[in-house]
C-alpha positions as CSV (number, residue, x, y, z in Angstrom):
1,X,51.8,81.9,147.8
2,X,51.6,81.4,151.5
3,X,54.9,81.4,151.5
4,X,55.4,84.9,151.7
5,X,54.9,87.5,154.6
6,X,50.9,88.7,155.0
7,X,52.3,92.3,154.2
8,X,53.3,91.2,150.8
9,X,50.1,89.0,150.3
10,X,48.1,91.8,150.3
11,X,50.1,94.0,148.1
12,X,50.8,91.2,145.6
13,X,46.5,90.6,146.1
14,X,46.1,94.8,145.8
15,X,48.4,94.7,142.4
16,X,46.6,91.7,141.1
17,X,42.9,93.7,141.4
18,X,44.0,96.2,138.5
19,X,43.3,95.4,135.2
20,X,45.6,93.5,133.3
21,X,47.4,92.4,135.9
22,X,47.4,88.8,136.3
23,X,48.8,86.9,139.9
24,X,52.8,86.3,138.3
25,X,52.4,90.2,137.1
26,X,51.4,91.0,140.6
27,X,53.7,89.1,142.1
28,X,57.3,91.0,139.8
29,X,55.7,94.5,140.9
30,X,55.5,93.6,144.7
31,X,58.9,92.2,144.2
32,X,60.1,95.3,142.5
33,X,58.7,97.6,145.1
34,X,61.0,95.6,147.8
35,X,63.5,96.1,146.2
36,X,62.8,99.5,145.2
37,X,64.7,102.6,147.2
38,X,62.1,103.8,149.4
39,X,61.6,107.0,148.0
40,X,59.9,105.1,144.8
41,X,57.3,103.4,146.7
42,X,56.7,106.9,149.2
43,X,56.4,108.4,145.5
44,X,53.9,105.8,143.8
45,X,52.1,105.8,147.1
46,X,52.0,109.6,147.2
47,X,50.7,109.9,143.5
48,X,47.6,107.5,144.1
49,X,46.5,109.3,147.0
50,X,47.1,112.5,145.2
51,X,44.9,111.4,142.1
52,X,42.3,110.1,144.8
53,X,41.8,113.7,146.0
54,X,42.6,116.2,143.1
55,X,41.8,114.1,140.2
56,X,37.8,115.2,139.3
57,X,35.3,115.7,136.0
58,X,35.7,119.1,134.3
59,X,32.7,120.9,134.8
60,X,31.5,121.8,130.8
61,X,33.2,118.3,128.8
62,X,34.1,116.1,131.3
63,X,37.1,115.4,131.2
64,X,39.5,114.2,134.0
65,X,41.0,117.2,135.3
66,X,42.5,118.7,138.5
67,X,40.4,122.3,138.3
68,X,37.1,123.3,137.4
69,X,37.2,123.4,133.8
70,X,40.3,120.7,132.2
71,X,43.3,122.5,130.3
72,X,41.2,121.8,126.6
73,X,38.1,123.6,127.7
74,X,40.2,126.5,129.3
75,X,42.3,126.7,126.0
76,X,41.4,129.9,124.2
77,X,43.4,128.8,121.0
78,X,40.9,126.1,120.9
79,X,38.2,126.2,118.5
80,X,34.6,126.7,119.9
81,X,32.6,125.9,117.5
82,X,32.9,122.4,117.0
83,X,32.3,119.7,119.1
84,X,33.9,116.5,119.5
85,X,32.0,113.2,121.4
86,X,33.5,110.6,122.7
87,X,32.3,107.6,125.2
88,X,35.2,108.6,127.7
89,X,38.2,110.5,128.5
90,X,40.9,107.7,127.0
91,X,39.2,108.2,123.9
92,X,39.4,112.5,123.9
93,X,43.5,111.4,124.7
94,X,43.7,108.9,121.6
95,X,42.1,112.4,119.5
96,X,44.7,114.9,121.1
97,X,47.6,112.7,120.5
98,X,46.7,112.0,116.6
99,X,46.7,116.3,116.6
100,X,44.0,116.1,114.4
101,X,41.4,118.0,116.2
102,X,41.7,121.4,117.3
103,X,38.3,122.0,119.1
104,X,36.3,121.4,122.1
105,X,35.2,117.6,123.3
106,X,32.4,116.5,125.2
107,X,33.0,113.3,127.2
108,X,29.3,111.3,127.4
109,X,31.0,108.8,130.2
110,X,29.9,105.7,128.3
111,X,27.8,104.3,125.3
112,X,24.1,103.4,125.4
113,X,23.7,100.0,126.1
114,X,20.3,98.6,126.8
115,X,21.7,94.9,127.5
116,X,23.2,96.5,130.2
117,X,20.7,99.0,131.5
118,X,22.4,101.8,130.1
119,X,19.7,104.5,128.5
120,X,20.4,107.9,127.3
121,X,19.8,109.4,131.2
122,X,22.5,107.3,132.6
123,X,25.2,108.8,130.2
124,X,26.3,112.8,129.6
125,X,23.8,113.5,126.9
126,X,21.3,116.1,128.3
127,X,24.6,118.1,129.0
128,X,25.7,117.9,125.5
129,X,22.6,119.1,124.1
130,X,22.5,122.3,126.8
131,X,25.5,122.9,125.5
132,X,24.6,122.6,121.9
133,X,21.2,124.7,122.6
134,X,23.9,128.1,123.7
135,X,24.2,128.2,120.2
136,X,28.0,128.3,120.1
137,X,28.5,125.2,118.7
138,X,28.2,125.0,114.6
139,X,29.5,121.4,114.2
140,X,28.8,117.6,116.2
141,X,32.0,115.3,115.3
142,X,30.6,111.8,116.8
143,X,32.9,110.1,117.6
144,X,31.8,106.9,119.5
145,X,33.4,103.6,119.1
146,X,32.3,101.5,116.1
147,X,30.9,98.6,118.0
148,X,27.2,97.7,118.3
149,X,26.8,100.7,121.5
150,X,29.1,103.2,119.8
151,X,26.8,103.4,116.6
152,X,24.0,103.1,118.9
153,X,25.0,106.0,120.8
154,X,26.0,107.9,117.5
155,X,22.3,107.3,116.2
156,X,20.7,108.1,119.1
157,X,22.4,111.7,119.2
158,X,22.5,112.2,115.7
159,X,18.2,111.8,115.9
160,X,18.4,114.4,118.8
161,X,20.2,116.9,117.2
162,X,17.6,116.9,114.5
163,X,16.1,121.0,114.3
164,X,19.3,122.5,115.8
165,X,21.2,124.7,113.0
166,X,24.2,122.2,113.3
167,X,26.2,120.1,111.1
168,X,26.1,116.8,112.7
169,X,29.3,114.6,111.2
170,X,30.4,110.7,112.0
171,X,34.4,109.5,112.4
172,X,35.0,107.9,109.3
173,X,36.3,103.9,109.6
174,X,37.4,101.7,107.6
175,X,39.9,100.0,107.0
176,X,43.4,100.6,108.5
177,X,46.3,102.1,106.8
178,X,48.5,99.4,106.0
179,X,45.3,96.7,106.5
180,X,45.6,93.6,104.7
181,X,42.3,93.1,102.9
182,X,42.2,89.5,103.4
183,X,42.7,90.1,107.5
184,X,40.4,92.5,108.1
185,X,37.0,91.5,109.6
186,X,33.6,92.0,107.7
187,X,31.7,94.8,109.2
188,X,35.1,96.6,108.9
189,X,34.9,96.1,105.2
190,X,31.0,96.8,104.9
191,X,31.9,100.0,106.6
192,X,34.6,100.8,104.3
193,X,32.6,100.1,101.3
194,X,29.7,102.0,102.1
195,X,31.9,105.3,103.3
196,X,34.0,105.0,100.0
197,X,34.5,108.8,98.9
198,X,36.3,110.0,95.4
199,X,40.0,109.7,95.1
């Protein structure tokens, strides 16, 4: 790689720090950006800083957002009463683009995991419950990932919702539409099993 000027070292280095991007990855986006009309790179430039300085948490789900309070939580067509968690904001985004939920989120900015030193304080739930403890809110959707810290995390809450006048509710999983049984992985079909419902 020494064969190319320092200034593009360190760009193809800068590209090769983001996830996903590998050194030959790195490499065809430095190369596109020299060729690119300078207005493109003063425009991805731009766009970073901008995101850098505007881009913040929303102050009641926490959500990325470039205001006080994201565009969900200052929706009035949204519905208040129910309450949708997730671990972080990709996952409220995967939610609003299926268009299958039409209420507020709360955003818990990661899943306990005691392996890792993560306990219920370093993650959003005392907010949640303030929020929940308004008395607004008549339903919990929990929707945390179903890996080991996921349905830790959706245990955990679901014991400390216990005595507020709440319907507490868990994403159903299973398997996928168009699975093939004989390719989908055990605990996925232990899950599917055991949430089975009436047809």
């Amino acid at each position: 790689m020494s064969y190319y000027p320092s200034s593009m070292l360190r760009l193809i280095k800068s590209f090769s720090r983001l996830p996903g991007i590998g050194k030959k990855t790195a490499e065809r986006l430095a190369m596109h950006m020299l060729r690119a009309p300078r207005r493109e790179a003063e425009q991805l430039s731009q766009s970073i800083m901008e995101i850098k300085e505007k881009v913040r948490l929303c102050a009641m789900c926490f959500a990325l957002s470039d205001s006080e309070q994201c565009k969900i939580c200052r929706d009035p067509a949204r519905e208040p009463s129910v309450l949708c968690v997730v671990e972080q904001p990709a996952d409220m985004v995967a939610i609003e683009k299926s268009g299958s939920f039409t209420g507020l989120y709360h955003i818990l900015q990661g899943a306990l995991s005691p392996m890792n030193g993560v306990g219920p304080d370093h993650i959003r739930i005392k907010e949640m419950i303030s929020r929940i403890a308004e008395g607004k809110v008549k339903e919990v959707v929990l929707a945390t990932s179903t890996n080991l810290e996921g349905e830790a995390t959706a245990s955990y809450l679901a014991e400390q919702l216990i005595g507020y006048p709440i319907k507490v509710t868990r994403i159903a999983s299973g398997v996928p539409m168009g699975g093939d049984l004989k390719y989908v992985d055990q605990v996925t079909l232990k899950r599917a099993m055991e949430t089975r419902h009436d047809v």
